[in-house]
C-alpha positions as CSV (number, residue, x, y, z in Angstrom):
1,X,-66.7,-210.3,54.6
2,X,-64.9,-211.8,51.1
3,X,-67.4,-209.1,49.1
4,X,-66.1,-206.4,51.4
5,X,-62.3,-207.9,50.9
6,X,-63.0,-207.8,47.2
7,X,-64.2,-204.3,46.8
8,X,-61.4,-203.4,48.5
9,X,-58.8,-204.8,46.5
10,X,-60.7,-203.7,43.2
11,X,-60.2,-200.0,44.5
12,X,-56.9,-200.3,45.8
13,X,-56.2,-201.4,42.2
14,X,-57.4,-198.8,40.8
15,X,-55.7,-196.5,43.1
16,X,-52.3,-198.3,42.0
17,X,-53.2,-197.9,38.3
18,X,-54.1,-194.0,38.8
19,X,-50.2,-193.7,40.3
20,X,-49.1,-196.3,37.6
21,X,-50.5,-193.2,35.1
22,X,-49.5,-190.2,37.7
23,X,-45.7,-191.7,37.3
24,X,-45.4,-192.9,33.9
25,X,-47.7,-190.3,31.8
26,X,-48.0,-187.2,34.7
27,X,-52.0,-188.1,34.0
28,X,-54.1,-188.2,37.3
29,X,-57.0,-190.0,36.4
30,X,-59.1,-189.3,39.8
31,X,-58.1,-185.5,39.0
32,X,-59.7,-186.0,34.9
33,X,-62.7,-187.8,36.3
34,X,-63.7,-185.2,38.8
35,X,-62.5,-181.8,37.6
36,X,-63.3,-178.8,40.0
37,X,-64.9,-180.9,42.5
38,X,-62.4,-181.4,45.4
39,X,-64.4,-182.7,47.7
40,X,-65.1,-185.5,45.5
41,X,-61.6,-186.3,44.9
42,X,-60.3,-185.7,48.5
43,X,-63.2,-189.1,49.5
44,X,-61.7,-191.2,46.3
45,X,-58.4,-190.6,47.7
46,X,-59.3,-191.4,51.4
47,X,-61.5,-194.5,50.0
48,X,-58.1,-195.8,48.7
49,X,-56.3,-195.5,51.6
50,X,-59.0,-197.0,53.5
51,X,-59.2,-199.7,51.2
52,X,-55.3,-200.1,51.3
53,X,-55.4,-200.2,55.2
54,X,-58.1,-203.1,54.4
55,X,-55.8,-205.1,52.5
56,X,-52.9,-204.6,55.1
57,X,-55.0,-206.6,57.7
58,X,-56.4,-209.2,55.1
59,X,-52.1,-209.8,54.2
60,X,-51.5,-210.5,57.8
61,X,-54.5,-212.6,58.6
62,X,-53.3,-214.7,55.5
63,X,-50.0,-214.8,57.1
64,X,-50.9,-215.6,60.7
65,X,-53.4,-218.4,59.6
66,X,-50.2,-220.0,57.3
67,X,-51.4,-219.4,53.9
């Protein structure tokens, strides 16, 4: 399960970066990397808010075991 917690936080990362550069520069990165294909970019985006769903629960597990 770490692997799996770790992939996750790696894309939610770069999900945070892509709005870091989406705020600061008006530059969506997912949009650069995929072009036309919006069926590509719609999964990326759902993959991030998967992954940030992810890292919700592995927050709170911290928390409820007193980390």
């Amino acid at each position: 399960m770490e692997t799996v917690q770790k992939i996750a936080l790696v894309v939610t990362i770069i999900g945070a970066v892509n709005w870091g550069l989406i705020g600061l520069l008006d530059f969506n990165l997912v949009t650069f990397l995929t072009g036309d294909m919006v069926a590509l970019r719609n999964l990326i985006y759902i993959l991030v808010g998967i992954t940030g769903l992810i890292n919700i629960g592995i927050l709170f597990q911290h928390i409820n075991d007193g980390r």
